[in-house]
C-alpha positions, 0 to 999 in steps of 0.5 A: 020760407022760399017762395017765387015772387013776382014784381015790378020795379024800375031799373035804370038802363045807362045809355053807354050800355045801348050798342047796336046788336046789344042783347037788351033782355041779357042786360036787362037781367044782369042790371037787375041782377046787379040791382036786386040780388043779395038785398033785403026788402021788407015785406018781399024778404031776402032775394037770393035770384033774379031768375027772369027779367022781362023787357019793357015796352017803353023807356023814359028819359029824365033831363040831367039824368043820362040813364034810360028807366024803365019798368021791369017784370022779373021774377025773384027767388026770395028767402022770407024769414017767418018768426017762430019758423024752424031752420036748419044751417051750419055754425059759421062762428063761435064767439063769447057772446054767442053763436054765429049760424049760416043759411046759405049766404045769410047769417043770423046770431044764437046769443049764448044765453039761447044755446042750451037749457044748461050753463054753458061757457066759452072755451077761446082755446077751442072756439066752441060752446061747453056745457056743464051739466050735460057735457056737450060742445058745440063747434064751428061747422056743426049742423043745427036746427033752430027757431027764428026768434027775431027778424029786424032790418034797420036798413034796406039792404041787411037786416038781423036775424035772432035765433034760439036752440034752448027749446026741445029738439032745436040744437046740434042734430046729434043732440036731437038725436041723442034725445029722441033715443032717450025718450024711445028708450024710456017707452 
């Protein structure tokens, strides 16, 4: 989900920076930009902006440290992934031991055995997804709709994504349709 998050954190301003007619709120933001964007934070999710940065009433200095530190006000455009939350993305890889999907500028895997309720198997020639029974392909580049099914983050600044496309209605969009219209067929 995206939401706008407002927050506070310190941001180190470097002293060679501070000239004369320097514009502090533009470097406030590009520090903080520079910072905070494109990082996950547990429990604030993945900052894809920092959208505004308001300039601070004071500054500190510490001994030996050579950075003015402040805190900031900014306001953030986050991406939270919920589990169990539907998403929509595009297949950025195929691989033999799974599906690679893109949300923007984030990645997550669909594990082979979560791509379908059928067999499926690796084509390397075509670098794409058979399955047996059903006969459908899945290709790099193909839109999709999947669950999140797992959200780690072992580190501060990336984190893992799980998703499944074996339940009804997640998968390629064309196979979602091609459901929908057997089952208004059948009524």
């Amino acid at each position: 989900m995206f939401r706008i998050v407002n927050a506070r954190a310190t941001i180190a301003i470097p002293t060679s920076s501070l000239r004369p007619k320097v514009d502090l709120d533009k470097l406030l933001l590009d520090l903080a930009r520079e910072e905070y964007e494109d990082r996950y934070l547990d429990g604030v999710g993945y900052i894809i902006a920092v959208t505004s940065a308001k300039p601070p009433r004071f500054a500190s200095i510490f001994p030996r440290s050579g950075n003015l530190y402040t805190e900031a006000e900014m306001e953030m455009l986050v991406w939270y992934p919920f589990l169990k939350e539907v998403i929509y993305a595009k297949v950025a890889d195929v691989r033999e031991f799974g599906v690679f999907l893109q949300i923007g500028p984030i990645e997550g895997l669909v594990h082979i055995s979560q791509v379908l309720d059928d067999f499926v198997s690796y084509d390397k020639r075509g670098s794409r997804i058979l399955a047996k029974k059903t006969k459908r392909i899945l290709n790099k580049f193909d839109d999709v709709r999947a669950r999140i099914i797992s959200v780690s983050s072992g580190q501060s600044e990336s984190f893992k994504l799980a998703f499944t496309m074996r339940q009804p209605f997640l998968g390629k969009l064309e196979w979602i349709k091609e459901d929908l219209e057997k089952i208004t067929k059948k009524k």
